[in-house]
ZAMISE-705784 format. One record per atom (N, C-alpha, C, O): residue in one letter; x, y, z. Coordinates in steps of 0.02 Angstrom, whole numbers, plus 32768, in hexadecimal, padded with zeros to 4 digits. Each point is the difference from the previous one (the first is absolute). Example, Ala and Ser with C-alpha at 12.3 -4.5 7.8 and 13.67 -1.06 7.14 Angstrom:
! ZAMISE-705784
A82947EE48186A7FD3803B8000A802D803C8000A80347FFF8021S7FBA80367FBBS802A803B8003S7FD980378025S801980378008
//
This chain:
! ZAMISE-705784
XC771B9C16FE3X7FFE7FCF7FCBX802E7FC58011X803E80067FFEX7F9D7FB88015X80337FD58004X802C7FD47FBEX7FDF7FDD7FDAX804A80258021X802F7FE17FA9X80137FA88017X800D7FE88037X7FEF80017F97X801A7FBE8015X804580087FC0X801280357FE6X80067F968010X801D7FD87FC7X7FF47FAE8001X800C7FE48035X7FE580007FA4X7FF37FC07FE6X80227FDA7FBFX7FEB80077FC7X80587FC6804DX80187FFB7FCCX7FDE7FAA7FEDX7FDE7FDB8024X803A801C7F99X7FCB7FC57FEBX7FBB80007FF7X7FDB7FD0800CX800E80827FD4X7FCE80218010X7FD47FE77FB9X7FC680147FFBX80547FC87FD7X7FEC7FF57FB7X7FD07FC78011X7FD07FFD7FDAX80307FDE804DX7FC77FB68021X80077FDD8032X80397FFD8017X7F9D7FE68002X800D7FCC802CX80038013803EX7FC5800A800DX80507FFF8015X80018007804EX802380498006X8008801A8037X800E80057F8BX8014803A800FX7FD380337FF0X7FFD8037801BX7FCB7FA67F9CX7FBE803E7FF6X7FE680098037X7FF980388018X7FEC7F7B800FX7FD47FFC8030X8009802B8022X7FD4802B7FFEX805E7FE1802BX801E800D803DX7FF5805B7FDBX7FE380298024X80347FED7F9BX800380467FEFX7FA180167FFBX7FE680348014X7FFB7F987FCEX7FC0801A8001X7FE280118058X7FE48034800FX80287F9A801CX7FED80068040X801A803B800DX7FD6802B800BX80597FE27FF9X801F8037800BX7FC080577FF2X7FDE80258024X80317FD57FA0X7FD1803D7FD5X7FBC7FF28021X7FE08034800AX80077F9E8006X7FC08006800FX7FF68015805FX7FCB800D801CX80697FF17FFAX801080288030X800A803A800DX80098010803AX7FF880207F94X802B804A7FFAX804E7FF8800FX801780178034X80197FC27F97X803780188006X7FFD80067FBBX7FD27FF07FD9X807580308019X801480087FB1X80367FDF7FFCX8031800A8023X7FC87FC97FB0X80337FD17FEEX80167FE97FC5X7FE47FED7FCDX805480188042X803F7FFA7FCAX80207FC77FE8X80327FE28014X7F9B80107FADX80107FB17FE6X803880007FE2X800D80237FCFX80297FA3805AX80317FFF7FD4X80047FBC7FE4X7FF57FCB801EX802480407F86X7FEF7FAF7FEFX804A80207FCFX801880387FFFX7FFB7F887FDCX803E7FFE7FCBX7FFB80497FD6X803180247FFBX7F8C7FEF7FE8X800780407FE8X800F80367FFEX801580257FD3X7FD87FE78089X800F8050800EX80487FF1802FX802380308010X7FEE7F8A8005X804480108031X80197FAA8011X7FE27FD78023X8062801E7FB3X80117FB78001X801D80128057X801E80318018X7FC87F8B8008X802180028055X803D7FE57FFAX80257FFA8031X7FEE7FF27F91X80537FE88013X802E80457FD9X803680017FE4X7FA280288027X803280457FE3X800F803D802BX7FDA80307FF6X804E7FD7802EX7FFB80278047X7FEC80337FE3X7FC4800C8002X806280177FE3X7FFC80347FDEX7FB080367FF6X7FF08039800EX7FE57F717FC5X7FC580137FFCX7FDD8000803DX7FD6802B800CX80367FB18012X7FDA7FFE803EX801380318046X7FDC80028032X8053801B7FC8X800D804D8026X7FE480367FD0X7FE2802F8019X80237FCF7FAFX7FCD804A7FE1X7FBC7FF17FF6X7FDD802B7FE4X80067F9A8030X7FC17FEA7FFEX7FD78028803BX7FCD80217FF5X80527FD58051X8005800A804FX800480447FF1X7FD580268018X80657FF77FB9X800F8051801CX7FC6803B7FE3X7FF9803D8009X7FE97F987FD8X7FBA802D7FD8X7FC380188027X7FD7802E8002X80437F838029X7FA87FFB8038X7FFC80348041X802E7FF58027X7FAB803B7FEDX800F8033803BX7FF27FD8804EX800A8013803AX7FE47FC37FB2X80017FE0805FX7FEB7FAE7FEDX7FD17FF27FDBX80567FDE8044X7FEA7FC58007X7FE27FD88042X80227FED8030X7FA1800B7FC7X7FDF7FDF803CX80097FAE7FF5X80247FE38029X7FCE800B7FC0X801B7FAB7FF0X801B7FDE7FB2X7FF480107FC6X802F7FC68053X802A7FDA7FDBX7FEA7FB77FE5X80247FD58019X7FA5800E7FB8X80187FBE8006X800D7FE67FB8X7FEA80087FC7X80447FD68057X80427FCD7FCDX7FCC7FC07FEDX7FE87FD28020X801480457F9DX7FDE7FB77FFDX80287FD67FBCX7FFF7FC57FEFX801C806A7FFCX800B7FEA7FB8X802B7FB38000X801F7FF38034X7FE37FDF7F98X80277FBB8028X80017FE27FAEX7FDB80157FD4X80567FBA8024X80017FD57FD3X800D7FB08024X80107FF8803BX7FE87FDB7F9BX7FF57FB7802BX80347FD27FB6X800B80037FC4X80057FD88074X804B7FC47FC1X7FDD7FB98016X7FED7FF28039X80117FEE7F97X7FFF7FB78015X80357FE37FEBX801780197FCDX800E7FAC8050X802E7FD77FF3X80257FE68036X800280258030X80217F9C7FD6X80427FF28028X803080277FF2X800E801D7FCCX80137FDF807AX8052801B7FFCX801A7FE57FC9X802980277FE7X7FD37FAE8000X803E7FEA7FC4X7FE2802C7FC6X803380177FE6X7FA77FFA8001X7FCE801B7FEAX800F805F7FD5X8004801B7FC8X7FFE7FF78086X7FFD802F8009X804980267FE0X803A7FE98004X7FB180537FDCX805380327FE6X80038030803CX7FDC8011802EX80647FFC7FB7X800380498033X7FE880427FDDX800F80378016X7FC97FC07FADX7FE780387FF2X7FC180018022X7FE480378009X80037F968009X7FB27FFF8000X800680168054X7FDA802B8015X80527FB88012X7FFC8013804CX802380518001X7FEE801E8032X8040800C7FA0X80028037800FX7FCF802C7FDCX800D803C8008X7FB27FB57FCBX7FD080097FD0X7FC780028042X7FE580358010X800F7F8E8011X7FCA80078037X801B80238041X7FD5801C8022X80677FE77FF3X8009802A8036X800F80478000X8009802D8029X7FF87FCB7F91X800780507FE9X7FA4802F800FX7FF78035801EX7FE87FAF7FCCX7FBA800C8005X7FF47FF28057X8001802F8028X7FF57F927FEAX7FD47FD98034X8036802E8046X7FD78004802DX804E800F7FE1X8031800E8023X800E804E8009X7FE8802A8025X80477FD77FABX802780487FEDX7FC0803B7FE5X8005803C800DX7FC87FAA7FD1X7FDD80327FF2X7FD580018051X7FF7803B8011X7FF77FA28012X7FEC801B8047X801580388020X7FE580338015X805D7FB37FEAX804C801C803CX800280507FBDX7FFD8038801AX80067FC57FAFX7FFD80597FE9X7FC98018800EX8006803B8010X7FAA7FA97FF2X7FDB8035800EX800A8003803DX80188037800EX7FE17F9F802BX80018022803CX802D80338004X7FF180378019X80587FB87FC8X8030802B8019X7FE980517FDAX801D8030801AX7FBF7FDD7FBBX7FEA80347FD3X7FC98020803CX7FF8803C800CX7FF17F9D800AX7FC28037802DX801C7FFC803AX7FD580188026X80637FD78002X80037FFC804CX800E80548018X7FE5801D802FX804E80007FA0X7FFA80358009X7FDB803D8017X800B80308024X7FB47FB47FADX7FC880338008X7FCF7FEC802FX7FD480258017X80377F9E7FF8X7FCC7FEA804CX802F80238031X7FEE8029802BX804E7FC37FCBX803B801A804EX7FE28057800DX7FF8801E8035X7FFF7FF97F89X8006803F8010X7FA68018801BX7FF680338020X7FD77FA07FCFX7FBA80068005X7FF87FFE8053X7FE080268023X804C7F9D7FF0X7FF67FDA803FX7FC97FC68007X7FEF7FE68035X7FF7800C7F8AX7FCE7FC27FF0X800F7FDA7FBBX801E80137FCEX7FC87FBD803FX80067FEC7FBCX7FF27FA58009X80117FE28033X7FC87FF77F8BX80017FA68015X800D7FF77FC0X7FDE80167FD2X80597FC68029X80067FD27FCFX80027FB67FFDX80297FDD801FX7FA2800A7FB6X7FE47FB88003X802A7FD67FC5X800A80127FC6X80077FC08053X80427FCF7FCBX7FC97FCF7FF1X7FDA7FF3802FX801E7FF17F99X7FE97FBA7FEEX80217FD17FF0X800A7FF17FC5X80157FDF8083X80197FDB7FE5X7FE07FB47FF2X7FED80037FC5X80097FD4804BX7FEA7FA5800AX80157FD68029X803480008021X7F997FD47FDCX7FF97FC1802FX80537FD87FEBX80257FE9802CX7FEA80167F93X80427FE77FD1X80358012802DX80397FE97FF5X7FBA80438044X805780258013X7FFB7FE1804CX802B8008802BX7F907FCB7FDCX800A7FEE8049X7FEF7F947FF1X801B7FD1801DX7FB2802F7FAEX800E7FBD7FF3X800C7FFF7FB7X7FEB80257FD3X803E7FA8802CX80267FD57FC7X7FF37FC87FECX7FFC7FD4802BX7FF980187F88X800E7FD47FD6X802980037FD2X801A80377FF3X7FF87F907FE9X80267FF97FC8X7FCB801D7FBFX7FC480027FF2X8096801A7FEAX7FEE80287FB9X7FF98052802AX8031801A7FE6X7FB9800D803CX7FFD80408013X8022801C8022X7FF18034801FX80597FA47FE2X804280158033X801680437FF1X801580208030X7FEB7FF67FA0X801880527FEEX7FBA8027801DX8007801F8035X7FB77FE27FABX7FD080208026X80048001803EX800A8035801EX7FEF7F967FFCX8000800B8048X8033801E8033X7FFD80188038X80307FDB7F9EX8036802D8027X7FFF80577FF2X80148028802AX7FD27FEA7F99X8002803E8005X7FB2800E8033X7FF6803C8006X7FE47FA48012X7FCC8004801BX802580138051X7FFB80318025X80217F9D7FDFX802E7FF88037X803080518027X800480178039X80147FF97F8DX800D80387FFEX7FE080398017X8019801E8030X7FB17FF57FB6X7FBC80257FD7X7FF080048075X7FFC80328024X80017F8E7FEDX7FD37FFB8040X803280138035X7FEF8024802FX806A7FBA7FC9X802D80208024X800680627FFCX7FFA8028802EX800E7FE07F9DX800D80617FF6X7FCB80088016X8012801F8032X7FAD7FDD7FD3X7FC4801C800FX80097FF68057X7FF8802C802AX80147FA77FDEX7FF97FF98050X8035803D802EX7FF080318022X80497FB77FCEX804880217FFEX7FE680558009X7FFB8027802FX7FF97FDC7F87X7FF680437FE5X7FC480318035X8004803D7FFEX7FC57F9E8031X7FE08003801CX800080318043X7FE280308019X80627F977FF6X801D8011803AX802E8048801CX8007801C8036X80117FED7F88X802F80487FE9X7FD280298007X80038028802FX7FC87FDA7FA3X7FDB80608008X7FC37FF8800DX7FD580237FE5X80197FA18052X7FCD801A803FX8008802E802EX7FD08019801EX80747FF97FEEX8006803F802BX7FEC80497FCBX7FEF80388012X80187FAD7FA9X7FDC80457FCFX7FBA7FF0800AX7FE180167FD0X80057FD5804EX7FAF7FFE8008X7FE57FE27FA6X7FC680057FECX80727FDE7FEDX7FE87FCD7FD0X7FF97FC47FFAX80357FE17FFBX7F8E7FFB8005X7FF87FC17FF7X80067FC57FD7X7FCF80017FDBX80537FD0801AX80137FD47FCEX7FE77FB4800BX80227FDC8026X7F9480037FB2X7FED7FC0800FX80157FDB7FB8X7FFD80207FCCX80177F9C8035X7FFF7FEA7FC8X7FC07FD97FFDX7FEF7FF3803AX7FE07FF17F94X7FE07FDF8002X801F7FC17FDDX802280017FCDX7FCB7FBD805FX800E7FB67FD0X7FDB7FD57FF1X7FF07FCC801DX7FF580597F94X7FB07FBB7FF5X801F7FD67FEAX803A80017FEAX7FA37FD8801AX7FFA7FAB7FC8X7FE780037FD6X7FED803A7FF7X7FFC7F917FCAX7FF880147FCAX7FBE80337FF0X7FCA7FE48004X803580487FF2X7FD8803A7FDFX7FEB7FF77FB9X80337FFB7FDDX7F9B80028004X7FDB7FF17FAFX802180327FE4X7FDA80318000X80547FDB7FECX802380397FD0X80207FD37FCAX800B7FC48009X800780657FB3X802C7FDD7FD0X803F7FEF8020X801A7FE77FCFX800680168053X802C80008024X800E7FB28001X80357FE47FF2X7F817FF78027X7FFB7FBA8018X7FD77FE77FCCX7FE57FC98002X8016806C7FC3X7FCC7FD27FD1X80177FAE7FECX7FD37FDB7FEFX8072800B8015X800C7FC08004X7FE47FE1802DX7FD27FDD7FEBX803780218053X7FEB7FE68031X7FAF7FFB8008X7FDF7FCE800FX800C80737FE2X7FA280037FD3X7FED7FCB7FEFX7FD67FDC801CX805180167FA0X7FD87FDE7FC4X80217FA2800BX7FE87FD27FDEX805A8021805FX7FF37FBF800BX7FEB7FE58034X7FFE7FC38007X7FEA80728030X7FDD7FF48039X7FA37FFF7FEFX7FD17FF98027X802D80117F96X7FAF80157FFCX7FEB801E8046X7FE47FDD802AX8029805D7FDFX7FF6802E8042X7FCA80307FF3X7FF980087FC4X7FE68014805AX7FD480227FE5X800280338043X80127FEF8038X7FD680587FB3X800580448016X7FFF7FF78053X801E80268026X7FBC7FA87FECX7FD77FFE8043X80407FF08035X801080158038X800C7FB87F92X80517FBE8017X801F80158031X80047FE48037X801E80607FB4X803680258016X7FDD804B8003X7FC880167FF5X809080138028X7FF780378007X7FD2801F7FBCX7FF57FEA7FC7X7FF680568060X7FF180457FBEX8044803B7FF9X80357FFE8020X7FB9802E7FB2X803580287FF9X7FC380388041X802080248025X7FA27FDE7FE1X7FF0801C8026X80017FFB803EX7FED8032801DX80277F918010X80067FEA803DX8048801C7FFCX80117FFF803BX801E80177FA4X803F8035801CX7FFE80327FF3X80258027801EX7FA87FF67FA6X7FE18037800FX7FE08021803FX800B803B800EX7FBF7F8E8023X7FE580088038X80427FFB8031X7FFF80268030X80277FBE7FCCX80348002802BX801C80338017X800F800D803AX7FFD801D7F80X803280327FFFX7FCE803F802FX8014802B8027X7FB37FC87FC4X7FD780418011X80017FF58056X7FFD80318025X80067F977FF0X7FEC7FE58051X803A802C8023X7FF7802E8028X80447FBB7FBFX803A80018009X800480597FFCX801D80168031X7FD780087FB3X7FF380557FFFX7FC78023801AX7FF1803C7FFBX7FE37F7E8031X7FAE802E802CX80358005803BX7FFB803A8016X802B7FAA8006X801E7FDD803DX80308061802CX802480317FF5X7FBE7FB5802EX8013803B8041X805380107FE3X801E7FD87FDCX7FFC805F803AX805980007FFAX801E7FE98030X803D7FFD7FFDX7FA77FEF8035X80317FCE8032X7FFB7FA57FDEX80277FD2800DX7FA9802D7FD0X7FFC7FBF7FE3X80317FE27FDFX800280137FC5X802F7FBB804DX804180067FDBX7FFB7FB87FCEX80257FDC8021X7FC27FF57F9DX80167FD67FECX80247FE17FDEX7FEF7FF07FC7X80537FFE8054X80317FF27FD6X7FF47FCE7FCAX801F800B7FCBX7FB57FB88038X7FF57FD67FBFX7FBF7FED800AX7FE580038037X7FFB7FE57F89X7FC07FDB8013X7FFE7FCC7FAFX8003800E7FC4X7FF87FB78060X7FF47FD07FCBX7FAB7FEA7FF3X7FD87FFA802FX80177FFC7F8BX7FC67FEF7FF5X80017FC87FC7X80227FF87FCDX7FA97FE28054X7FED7FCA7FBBX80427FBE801CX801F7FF38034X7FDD7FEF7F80X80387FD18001X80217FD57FB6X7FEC7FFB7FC6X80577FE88065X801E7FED7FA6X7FF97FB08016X7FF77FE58037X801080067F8FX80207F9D7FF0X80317FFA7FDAX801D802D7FE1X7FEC7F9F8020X802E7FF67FC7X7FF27FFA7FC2X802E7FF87FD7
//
């Protein structure tokens, strides 16, 4: 039986990615605000300690800030890096265990195009993006000798509520931009792939300002 976990599993690029999943034969473990907040370690190690084997990991869950630096509080940047960041860095750290001990295991980070190009107003996002693509890479490098794999993906804008601003003043339409299913298809590519196949990042689509 292969198990996934899927956090940000309530819409958007995290159903996608959980339905693709199921329609594959895995069983997967939607995690959304209800069954396990990611900025609560706590919850999110007895979430992990329930599950009997983890075959993949992906982090999707994310929140997004608009504003300038002058703008910006320090609640809202320890509010988004608490989620966009820290809830990454606990699940991985919640399953590495049980891959170390499997001797397999992939966990897929979602981070964005935001953490490699920049505009004004998305200086806090993008930096936790920034983040999100550094730990994933980093993190990569550490437990490939555990025979576990770690890719981040970095789309550009994706049709999710996420960007419903950007939606409704770009008059964009479904075709425009990404799908939540083109990282759904991603994720699945990214898990047909031989075990010597190693990808540390893959960017898709694109941002503007």
């Amino acid at each position: 039986m292969k198990i996934a976990i899927v956090t940000g599993a309530s819409g958007g690029i995290g159903k996608s990615v959980s339905d693709g999943l199921k329609l594959n034969d895995y069983t997967v473990h939607d995690v959304s605000r209800k069954n396990c907040d990611v900025t609560d370690s706590r919850q999110v190690y007895e979430y992990v300690k329930k599950i009997p084997h983890v075959d993949v990991l992906v982090n999707c869950a994310g929140i997004s800030h608009l504003g300038h630096v002058d703008n910006i509080s320090e609640e809202d940047v320890l509010s988004l890096f608490d989620v966009n960041v820290l809830g990454v860095i606990r699940f991985c750290k919640a399953v590495l265990p049980v891959m170390k001990k499997q001797g397999k295991g992939y966990i897929i980070n979602i981070g964005s195009l935001r953490g490699i190009e920049y505009c004004p107003g998305k200086s806090v996002y993008s930096l936790s993006k920034a983040a999100v693509r550094a730990f994933s890479i980093t993190l990569g490098k550490e437990v490939q000798p555990y025979g576990i794999k770690v890719t981040v993906i970095n789309p550009g804008f994706v049709h999710t509520p996420l960007i419903k601003h950007r939606i409704e003043e770009e008059n964009l339409k479904e075709g425009d931009i990404l799908s939540p299913l083109d990282i759904q298809k991603t994720v699945l590519y990214l898990l047909s792939l031989s075990e010597g196949a190693y990808v540390p990042e893959l960017n898709l689509g694109e941002v503007w300002q």
